[in-house]
N, C-alpha and C positions, 0 to 999 in steps of 0.2 A: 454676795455677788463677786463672784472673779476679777482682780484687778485690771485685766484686759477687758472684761465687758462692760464698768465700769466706765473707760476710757470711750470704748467703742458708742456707750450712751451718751455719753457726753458731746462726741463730735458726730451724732446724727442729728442731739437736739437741736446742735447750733446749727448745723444743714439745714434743719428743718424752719428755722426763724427766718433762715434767707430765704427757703424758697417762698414762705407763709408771706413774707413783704413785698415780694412782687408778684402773688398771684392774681391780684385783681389789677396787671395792668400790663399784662401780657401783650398786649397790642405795641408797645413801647418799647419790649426786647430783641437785641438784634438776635437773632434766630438761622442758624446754616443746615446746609442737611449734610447727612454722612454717607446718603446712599438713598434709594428708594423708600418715601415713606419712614424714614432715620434719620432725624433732628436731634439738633444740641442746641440749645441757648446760652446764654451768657450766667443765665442761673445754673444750669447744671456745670458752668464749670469754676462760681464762685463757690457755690455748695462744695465741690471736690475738693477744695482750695481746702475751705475750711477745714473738712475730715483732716487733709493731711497736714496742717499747721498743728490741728490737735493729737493727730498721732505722734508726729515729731516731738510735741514737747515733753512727752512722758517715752514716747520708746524711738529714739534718735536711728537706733540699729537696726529697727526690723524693716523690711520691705513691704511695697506696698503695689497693688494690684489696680490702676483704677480705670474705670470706664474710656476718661476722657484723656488723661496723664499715662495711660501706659504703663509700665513694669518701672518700678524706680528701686533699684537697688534687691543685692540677694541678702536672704540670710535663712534661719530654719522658721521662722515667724513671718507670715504674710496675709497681711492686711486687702481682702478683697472688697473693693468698692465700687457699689452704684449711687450715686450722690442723688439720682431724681431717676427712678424706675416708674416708668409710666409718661413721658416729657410729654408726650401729644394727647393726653388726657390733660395736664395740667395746662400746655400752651390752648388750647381748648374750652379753659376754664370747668373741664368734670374733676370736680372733689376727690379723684381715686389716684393715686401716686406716693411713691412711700422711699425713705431714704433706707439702704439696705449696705450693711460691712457683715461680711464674714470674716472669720482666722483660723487659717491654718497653721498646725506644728506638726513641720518633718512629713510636708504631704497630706494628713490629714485634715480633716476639720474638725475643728475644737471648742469655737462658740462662734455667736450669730446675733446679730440684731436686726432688728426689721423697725422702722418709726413712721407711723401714718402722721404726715402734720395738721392735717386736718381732721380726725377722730382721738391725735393724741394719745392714741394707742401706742406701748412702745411694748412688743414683745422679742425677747430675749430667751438663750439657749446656751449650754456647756454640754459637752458630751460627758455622756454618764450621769448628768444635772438635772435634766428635766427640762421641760418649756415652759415659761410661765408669759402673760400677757398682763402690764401693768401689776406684777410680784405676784400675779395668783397663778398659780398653777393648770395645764391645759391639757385636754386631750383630745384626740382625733376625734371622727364622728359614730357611733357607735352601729349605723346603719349598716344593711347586710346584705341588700341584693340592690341589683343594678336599677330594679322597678323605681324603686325612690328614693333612688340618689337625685343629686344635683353636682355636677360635672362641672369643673373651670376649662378653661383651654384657651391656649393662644395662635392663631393663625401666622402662620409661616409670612410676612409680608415680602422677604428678601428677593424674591425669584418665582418666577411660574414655574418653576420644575417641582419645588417646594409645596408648592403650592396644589398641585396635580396629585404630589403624594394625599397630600392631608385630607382633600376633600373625601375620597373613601372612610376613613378617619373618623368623619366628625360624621360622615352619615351612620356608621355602623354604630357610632355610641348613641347618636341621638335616637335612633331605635329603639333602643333598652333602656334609657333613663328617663328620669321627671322632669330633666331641665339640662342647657347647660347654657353657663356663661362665660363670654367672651371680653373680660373687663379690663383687659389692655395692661396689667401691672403683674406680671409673673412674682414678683416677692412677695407682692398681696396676697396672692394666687394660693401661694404655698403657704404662706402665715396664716390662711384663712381655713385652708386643710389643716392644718396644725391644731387651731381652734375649733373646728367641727363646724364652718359655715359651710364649707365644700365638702365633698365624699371622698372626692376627686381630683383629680388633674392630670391635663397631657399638653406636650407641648414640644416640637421638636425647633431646634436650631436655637438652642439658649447659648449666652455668653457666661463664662465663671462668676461675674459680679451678678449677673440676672439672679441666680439661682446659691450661690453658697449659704448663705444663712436659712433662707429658705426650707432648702433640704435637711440639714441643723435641725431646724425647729421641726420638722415633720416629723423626723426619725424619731427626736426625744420626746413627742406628743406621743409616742407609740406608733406610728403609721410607719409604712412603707414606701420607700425609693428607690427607683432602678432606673438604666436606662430603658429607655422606650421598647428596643429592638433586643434588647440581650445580647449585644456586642460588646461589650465594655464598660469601663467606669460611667458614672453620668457627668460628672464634672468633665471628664476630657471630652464627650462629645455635646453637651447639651438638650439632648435627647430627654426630657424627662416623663416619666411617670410616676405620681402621687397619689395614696390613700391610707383610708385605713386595711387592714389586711383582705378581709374578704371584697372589700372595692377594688383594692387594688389589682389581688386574683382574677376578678370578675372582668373588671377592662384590661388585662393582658391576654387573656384567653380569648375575648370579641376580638380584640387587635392582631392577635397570632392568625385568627381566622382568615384574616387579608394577607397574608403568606403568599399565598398563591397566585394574590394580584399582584404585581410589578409596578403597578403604579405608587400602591401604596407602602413602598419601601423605598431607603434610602440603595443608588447601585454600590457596591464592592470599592467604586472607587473615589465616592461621598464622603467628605472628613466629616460632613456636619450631619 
């Protein structure tokens, strides 16, 4: 394993012990919102604490990206962090929430870690390396038409405009598929495609820490990532879409279909 991922395990297990001791007493934490439906508790920003005490004390120099702390320092090495992906699943007391660091070098992304603390699953990724989940090695899912797949996806909460898009969206996959689920934890999300529990995944207006390891892990399971819309990188707009290849082909083609609806696109002058 890579001395950076490595490190990266290390400061998610300890993430994960913190949030694992207050979750059955969530009633107790003082809790703010960031926005509509966007909470931060006091755990997500001891959890953060941690990542970065442990970053620091092996790599002083690199930079670090994180949810709640913001951009702290430059250099060619950055450390992207969501200490508690999924907060209102966990303030809710549902089982599904996962501590997530990616790292990029020189722009790229380089490896990724994903830690469920409650399944104790820790799946990890190097480019070029493969994905493995708990040191075994993983692949996408081998399925091949839309008919029986099973779809992840997250709803846009931020805005009704967002919101307007997506529904066309979720109607036109739910059409074609066996199922899809809405389970609130986009790193899950993406680790789970990785693994072959999903087929799938869409999801627009993601943040860098939501998604960098995530996308990691998917790519080196073998699957496919792109932005939603084919405008750009995914990481600059947060637009994703995830699968294995013919999934993935399968719902960009349904998606491309909605072209000509207006609703369901972002307009020209949309950063997200």
């Amino acid at each position: 394993m890579h001395p950076l991922v490595n490190v990266a395990v290390q400061a998610a297990r300890a993430a994960g012990q913190i949030i694992l001791r207050h979750a059955h007493q969530t009633d107790r934490l003082t809790v703010t919102s960031k926005g509509k439906s966007d909470f931060v508790s006091e755990v997500d920003r001891a959890a953060e604490a941690e990542i970065v005490r442990t970053i620091r004390r092996f790599y002083p120099d690199h930079a670090i990206l994180g949810e709640e702390g913001g951009a702290m320092g430059e250099a060619e090495t950055v450390w992207i962090v969501d200490p508690l992906d999924g907060t209102t699943n966990f303030l809710h007391g549902i089982p599904h929430y996962a501590v997530s660091i990616g790292i990029t070098h020189r722009g790229k992304l380089a490896h990724g870690v994903i830690y469920d603390p409650n399944s104790n699953d820790l799946y990890t990724a190097s480019a070029g390396g493969g994905a493995q989940c708990n040191a075994r090695r993983i692949r996408v899912s081998r399925t091949e038409s839309l008919e029986r797949s099973l779809i992840g996806t997250g709803a846009p909460f931020r805005d009704e405009e967002r919101v307007r898009r997506y529904l066309p969206q979720l109607g036109a996959v739910l059409e074609e598929t066996a199922g899809i689920r809405r389970a609130g934890a986009a790193a899950l999300d993406l680790a789970w495609v990785a693994r072959g529990r999903l087929d799938g995944f869409w999801e627009m207006d993601l943040q860098p820490w939501d998604i960098a390891a995530g996308v990691l892990l998917v790519r080196e399971a073998g699957g496919t990532v792109t932005e939603l819309f084919g405008r750009s990188e995914v990481m600059d707009t947060g637009n994703v879409l995830a699968g294995n290849l013919r999934i993935h082909a399968a719902l960009a083609a349904r998606l491309e279909a909605l072209r000509s609806t207006p609703a369901a696109l972002p307009s020209d002058t949309d950063p997200g």
